[in-house]
C-alpha beads as a LAMMPS data file, in Angstrom:
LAMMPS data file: protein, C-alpha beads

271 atoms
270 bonds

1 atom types
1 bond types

-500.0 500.0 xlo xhi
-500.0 500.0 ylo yhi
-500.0 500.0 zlo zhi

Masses

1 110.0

Atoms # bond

1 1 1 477.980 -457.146 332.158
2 1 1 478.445 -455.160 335.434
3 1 1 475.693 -453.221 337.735
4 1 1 476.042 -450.096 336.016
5 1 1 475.258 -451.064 332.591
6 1 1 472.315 -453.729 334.017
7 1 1 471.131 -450.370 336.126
8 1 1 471.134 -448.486 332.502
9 1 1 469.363 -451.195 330.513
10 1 1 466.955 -451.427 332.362
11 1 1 466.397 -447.839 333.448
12 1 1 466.115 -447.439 329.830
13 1 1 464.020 -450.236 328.841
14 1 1 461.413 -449.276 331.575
15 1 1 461.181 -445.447 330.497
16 1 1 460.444 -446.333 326.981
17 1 1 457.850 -448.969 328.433
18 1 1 456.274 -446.579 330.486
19 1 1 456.319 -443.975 327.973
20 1 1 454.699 -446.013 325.327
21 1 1 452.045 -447.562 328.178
22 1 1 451.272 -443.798 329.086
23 1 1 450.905 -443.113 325.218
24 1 1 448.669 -446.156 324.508
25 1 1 446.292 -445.132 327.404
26 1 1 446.387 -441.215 326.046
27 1 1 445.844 -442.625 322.399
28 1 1 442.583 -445.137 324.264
29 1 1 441.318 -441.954 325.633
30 1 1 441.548 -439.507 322.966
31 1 1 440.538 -442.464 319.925
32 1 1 437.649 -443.214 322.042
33 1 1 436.935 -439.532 322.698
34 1 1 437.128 -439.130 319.157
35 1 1 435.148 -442.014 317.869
36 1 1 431.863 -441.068 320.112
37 1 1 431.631 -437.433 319.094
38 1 1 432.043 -438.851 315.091
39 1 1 429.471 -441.036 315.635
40 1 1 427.007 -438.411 318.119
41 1 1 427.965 -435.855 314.647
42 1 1 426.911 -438.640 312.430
43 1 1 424.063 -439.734 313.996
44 1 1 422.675 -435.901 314.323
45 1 1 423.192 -435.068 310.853
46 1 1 421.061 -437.990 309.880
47 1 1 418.222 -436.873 312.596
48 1 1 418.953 -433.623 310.755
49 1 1 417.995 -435.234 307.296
50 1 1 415.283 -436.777 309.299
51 1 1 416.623 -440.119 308.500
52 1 1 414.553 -443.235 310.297
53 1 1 415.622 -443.721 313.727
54 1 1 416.022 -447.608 313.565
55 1 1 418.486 -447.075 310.756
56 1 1 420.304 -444.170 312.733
57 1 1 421.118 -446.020 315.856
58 1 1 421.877 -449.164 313.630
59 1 1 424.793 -447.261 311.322
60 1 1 425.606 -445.777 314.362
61 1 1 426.717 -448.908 316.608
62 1 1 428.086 -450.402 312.843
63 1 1 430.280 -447.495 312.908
64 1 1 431.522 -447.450 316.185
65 1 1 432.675 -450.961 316.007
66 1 1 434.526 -450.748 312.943
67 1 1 436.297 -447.608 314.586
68 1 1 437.010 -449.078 317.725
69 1 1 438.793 -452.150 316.039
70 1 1 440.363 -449.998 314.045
71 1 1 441.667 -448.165 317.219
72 1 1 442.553 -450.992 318.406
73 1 1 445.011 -452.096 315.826
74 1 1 446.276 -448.555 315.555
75 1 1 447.854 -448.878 319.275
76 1 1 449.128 -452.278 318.415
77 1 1 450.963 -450.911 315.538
78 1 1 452.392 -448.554 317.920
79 1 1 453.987 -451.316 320.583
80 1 1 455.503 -452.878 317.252
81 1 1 452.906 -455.839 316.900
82 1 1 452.781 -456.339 313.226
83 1 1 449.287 -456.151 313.056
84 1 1 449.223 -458.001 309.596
85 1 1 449.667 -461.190 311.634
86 1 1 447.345 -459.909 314.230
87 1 1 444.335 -459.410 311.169
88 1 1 444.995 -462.893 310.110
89 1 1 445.066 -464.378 313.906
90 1 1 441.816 -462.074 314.326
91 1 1 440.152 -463.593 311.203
92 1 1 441.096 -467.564 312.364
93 1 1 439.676 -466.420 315.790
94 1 1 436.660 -465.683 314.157
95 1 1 435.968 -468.470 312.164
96 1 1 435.951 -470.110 315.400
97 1 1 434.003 -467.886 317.431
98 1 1 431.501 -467.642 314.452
99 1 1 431.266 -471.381 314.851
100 1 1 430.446 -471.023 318.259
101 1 1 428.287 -468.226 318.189
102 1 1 426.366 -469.074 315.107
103 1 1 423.093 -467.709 316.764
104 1 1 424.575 -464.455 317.578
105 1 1 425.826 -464.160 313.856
106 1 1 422.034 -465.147 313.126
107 1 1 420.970 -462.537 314.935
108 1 1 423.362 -459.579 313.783
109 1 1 422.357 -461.315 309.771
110 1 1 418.385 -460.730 310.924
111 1 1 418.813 -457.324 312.075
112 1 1 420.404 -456.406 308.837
113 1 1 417.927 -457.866 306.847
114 1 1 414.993 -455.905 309.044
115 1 1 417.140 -453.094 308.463
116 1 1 416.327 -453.385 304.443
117 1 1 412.803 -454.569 304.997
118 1 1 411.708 -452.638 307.678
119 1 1 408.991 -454.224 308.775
120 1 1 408.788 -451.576 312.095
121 1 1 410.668 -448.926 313.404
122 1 1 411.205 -447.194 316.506
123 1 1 408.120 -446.331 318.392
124 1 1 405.970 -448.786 316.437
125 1 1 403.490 -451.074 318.731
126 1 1 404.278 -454.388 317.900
127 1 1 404.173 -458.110 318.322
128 1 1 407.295 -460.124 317.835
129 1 1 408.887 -463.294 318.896
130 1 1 405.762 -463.795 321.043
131 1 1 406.642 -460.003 322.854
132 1 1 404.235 -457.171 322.643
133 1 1 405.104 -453.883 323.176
134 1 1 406.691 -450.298 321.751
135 1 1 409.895 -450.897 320.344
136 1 1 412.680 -448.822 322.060
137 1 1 416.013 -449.783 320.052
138 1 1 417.064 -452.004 317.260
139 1 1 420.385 -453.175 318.106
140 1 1 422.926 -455.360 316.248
141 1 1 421.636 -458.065 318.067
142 1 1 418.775 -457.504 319.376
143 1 1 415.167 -455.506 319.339
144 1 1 414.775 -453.867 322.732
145 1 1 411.084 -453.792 323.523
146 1 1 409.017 -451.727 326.377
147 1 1 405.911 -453.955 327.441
148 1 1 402.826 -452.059 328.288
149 1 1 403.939 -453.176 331.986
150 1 1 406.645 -450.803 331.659
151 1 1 408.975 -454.035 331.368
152 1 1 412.225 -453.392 328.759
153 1 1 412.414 -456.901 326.959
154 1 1 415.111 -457.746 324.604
155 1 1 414.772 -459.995 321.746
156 1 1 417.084 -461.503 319.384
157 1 1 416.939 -460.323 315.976
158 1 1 416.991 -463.884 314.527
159 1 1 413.667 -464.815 317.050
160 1 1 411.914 -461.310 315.341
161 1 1 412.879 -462.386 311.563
162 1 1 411.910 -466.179 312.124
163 1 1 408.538 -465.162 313.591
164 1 1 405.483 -463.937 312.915
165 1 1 405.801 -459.683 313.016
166 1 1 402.608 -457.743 313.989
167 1 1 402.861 -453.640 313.623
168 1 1 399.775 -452.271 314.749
169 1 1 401.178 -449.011 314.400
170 1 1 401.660 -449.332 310.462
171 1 1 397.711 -449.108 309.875
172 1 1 395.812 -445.392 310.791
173 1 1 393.455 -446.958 313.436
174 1 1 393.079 -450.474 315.308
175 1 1 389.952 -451.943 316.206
176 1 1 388.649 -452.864 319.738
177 1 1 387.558 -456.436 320.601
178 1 1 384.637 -456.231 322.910
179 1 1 381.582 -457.873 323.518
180 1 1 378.385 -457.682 325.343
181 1 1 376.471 -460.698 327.021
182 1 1 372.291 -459.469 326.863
183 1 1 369.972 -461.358 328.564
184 1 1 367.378 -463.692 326.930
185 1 1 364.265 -460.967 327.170
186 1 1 366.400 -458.604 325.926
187 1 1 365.712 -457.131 322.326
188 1 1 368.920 -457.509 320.097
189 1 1 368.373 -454.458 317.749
190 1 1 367.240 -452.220 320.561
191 1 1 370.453 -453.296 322.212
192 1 1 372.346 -452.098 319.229
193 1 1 371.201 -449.146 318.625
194 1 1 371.874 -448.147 322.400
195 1 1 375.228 -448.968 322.266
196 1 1 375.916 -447.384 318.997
197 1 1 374.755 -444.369 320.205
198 1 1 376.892 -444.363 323.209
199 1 1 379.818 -445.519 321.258
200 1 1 379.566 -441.933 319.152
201 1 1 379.999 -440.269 322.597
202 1 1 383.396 -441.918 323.285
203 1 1 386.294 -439.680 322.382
204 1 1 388.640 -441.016 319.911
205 1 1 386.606 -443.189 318.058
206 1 1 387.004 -443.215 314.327
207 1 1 384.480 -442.390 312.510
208 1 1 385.522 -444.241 308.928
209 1 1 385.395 -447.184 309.794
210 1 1 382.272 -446.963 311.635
211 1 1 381.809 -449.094 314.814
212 1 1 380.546 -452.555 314.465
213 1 1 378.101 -453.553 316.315
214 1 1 375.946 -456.227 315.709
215 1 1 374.992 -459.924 316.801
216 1 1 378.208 -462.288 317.079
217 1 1 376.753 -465.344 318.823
218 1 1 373.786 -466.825 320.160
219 1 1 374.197 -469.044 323.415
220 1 1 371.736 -470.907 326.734
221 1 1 372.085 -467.159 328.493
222 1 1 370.920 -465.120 325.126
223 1 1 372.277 -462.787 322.795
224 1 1 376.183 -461.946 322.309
225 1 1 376.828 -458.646 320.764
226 1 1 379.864 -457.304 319.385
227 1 1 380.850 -454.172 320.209
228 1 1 383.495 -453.204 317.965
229 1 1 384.870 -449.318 317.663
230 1 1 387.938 -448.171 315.850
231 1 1 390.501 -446.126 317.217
232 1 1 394.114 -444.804 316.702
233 1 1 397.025 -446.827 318.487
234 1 1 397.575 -443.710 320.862
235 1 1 393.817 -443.883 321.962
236 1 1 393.864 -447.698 321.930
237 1 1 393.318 -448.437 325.547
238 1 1 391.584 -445.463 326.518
239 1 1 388.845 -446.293 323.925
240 1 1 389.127 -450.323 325.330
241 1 1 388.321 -449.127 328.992
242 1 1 385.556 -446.301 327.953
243 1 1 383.633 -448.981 325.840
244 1 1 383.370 -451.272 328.535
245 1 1 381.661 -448.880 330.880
246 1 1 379.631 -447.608 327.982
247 1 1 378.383 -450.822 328.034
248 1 1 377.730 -451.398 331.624
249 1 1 376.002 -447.755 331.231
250 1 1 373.905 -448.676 328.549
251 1 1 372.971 -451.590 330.557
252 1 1 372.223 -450.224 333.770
253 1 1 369.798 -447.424 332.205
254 1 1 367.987 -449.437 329.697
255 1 1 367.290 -451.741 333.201
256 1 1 368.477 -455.249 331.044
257 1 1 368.401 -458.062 333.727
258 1 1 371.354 -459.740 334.496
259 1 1 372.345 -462.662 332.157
260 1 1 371.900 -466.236 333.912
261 1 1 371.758 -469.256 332.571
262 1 1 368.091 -470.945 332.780
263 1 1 367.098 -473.838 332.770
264 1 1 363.836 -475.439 332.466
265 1 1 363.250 -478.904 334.714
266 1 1 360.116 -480.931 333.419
267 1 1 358.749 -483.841 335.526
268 1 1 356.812 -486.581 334.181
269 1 1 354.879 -488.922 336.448
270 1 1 354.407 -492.326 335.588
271 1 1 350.734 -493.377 335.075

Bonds

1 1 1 2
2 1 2 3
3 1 3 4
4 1 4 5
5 1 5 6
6 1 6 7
7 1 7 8
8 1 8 9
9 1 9 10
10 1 10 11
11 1 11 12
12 1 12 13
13 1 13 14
14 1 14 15
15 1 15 16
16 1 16 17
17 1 17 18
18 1 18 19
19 1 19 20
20 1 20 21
21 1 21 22
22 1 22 23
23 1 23 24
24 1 24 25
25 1 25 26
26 1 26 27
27 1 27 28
28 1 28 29
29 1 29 30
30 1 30 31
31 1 31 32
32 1 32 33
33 1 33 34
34 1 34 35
35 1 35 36
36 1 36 37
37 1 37 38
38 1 38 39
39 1 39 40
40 1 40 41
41 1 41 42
42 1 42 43
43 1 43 44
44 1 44 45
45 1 45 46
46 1 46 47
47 1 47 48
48 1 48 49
49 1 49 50
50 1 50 51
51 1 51 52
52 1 52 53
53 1 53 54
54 1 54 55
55 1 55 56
56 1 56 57
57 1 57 58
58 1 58 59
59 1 59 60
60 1 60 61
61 1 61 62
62 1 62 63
63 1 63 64
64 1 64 65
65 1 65 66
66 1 66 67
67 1 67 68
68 1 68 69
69 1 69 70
70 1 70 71
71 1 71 72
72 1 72 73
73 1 73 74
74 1 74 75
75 1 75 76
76 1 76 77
77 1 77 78
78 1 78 79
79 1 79 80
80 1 80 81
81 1 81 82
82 1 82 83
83 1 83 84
84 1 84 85
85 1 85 86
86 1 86 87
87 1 87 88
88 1 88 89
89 1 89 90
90 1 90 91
91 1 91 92
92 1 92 93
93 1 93 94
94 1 94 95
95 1 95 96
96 1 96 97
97 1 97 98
98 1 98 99
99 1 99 100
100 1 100 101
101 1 101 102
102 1 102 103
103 1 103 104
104 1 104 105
105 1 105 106
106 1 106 107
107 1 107 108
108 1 108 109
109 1 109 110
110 1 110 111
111 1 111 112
112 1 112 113
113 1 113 114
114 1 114 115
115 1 115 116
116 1 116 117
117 1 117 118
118 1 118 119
119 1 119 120
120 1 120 121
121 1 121 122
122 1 122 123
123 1 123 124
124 1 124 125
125 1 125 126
126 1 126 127
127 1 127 128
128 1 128 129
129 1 129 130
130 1 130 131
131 1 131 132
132 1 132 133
133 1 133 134
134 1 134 135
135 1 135 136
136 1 136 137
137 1 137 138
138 1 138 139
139 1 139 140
140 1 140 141
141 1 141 142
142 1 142 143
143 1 143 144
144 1 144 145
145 1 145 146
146 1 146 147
147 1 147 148
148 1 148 149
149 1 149 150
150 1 150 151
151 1 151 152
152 1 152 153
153 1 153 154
154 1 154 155
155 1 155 156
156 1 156 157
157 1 157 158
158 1 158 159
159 1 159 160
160 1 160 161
161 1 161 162
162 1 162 163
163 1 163 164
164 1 164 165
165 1 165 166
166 1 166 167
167 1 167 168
168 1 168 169
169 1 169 170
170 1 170 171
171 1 171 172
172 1 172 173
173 1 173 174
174 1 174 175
175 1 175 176
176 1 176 177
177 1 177 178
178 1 178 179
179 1 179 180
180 1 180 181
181 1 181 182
182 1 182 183
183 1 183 184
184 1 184 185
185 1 185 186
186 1 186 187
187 1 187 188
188 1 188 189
189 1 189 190
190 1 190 191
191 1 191 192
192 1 192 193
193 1 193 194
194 1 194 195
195 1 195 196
196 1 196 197
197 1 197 198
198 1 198 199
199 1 199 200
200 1 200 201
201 1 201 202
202 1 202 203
203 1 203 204
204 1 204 205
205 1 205 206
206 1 206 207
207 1 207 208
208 1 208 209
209 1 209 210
210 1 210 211
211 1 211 212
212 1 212 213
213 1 213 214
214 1 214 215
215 1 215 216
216 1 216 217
217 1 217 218
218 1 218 219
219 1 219 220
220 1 220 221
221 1 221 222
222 1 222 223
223 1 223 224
224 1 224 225
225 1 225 226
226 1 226 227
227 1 227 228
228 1 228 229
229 1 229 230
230 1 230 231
231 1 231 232
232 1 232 233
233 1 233 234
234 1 234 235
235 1 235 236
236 1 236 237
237 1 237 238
238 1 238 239
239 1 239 240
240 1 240 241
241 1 241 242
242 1 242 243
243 1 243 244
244 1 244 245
245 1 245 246
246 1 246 247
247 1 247 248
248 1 248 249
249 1 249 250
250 1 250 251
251 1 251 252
252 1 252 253
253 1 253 254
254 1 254 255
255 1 255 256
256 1 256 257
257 1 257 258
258 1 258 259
259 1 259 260
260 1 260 261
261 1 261 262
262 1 262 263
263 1 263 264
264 1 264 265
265 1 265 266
266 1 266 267
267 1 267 268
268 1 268 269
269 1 269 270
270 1 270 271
């Protein structure tokens, strides 16, 4: 074999290389290109149908997996890699990366089961895997939730499905937790008719349920009341914060002492 036909091997060889390398990275582009705006088209026709935004982004990234490895084997096809053999070599690599990623297969099987239940969606303030917060994404994998710190906390799906799940979003209003420590000389009912009264000035409190407020404990300093308005989840903490300086107002006005303990000290003499 002399230089000349070496020279046009390889000159040949390399063009049809470079020409199919060029292709692959147009065909990348373009699939990729394509695959985006079918799944942006798909997703806005379900927003359009006003289809539930967990289940939207969820089909979505299902889709766009399924198209990229489909992508993927298209441009293998094209180099001449019988992609038969590559399916089968793709399937034995995932038996074994199944095996070693059991809990992220765990997590991708919760997700689709919280995709049929739906025990929350997007938006919803909830309580899962020990994480409060809104939820900003259901992912294959993982929830994606914003703390009321402003903190974006992800969570594995198989954590949310295993645990306990609190939505306080599903129910119309959520009650408030407070309480207020009286003094002993101070008169229980009078007390709770005070603070009822302010509570009815607060804005945002429901009105069905009614507040409760009545006497949750007795204890050495006096008299524990429990102050206990309902509100919507929006109005949640700006109801929390107005009740307790409706009941420092109440206080203050109606002149209640400050709660101390007392105690009383008796001495005996001998005799």
């Amino acid at each position: 074999m002399d230089l000349q036909t070496i020279q046009t091997f390889l000159g040949t060889t390399v063009t049809e290389l470079a020409v199919k390398v060029l292709a692959a990275i147009a065909f990348w582009i373009v699939g990729r290109w394509l695959i985006g705006t079918v799944v942006s088209l798909m997703q806005a026709a379900m927003n359009r149908n006003h289809i539930d935004a967990t289940l939207t982004k969820y089909l979505g990234s299902i889709v766009a997996i399924a198209l990229n490895i489909a992508l993927v084997l298209g441009i293998l096809g094209y180099f001449g890699i019988q992609t038969t053999s590559f399916a089968a070599m793709l399937a034995g690599a995932g038996v074994a990366i199944g095996a070693a990623w059991s809990g992220m297969l765990g997590n991708f099987a919760a997700g689709a089961f919280m995709l049929v239940l739906r025990p929350f969606k997007v938006g919803d303030f909830v309580q899962i895997g020990g994480i409060t917060g809104t939820v900003h994404e259901l992912g294959l994998f993982g929830t994606t939730v914003v703390t009321p710190d402003n903190v974006l906390t992800l969570v594995g799906n198989g954590k949310v499905f295993g645990d306990t799940v609190m939505n306080y979003t599903a129910r119309p209003v959520r009650r408030v937790e407070r309480t207020a420590q009286l003094a002993a000389g101070v008169d229980p009912l009078d007390a709770i008719e005070r603070l009822r009264a302010a509570l009815a000035q607060i804005p945002n409190v429901a009105k069905d349920p009614a507040p409760e407020i009545s006497v949750l404990d007795l204890n050495l300093v006096g008299p524990v009341i429990a102050v206990r308005p309902y509100t919507h989840n929006d109005h949640y903490w700006q109801v929390y914060f107005d009740t307790n300086a409706a009941i420092l107002r109440v206080a203050r006005e109606a002149g209640w002492p400050v709660p101390t303990p007392t105690h009383n000290v008796r001495t005996f003499s001998a005799g």
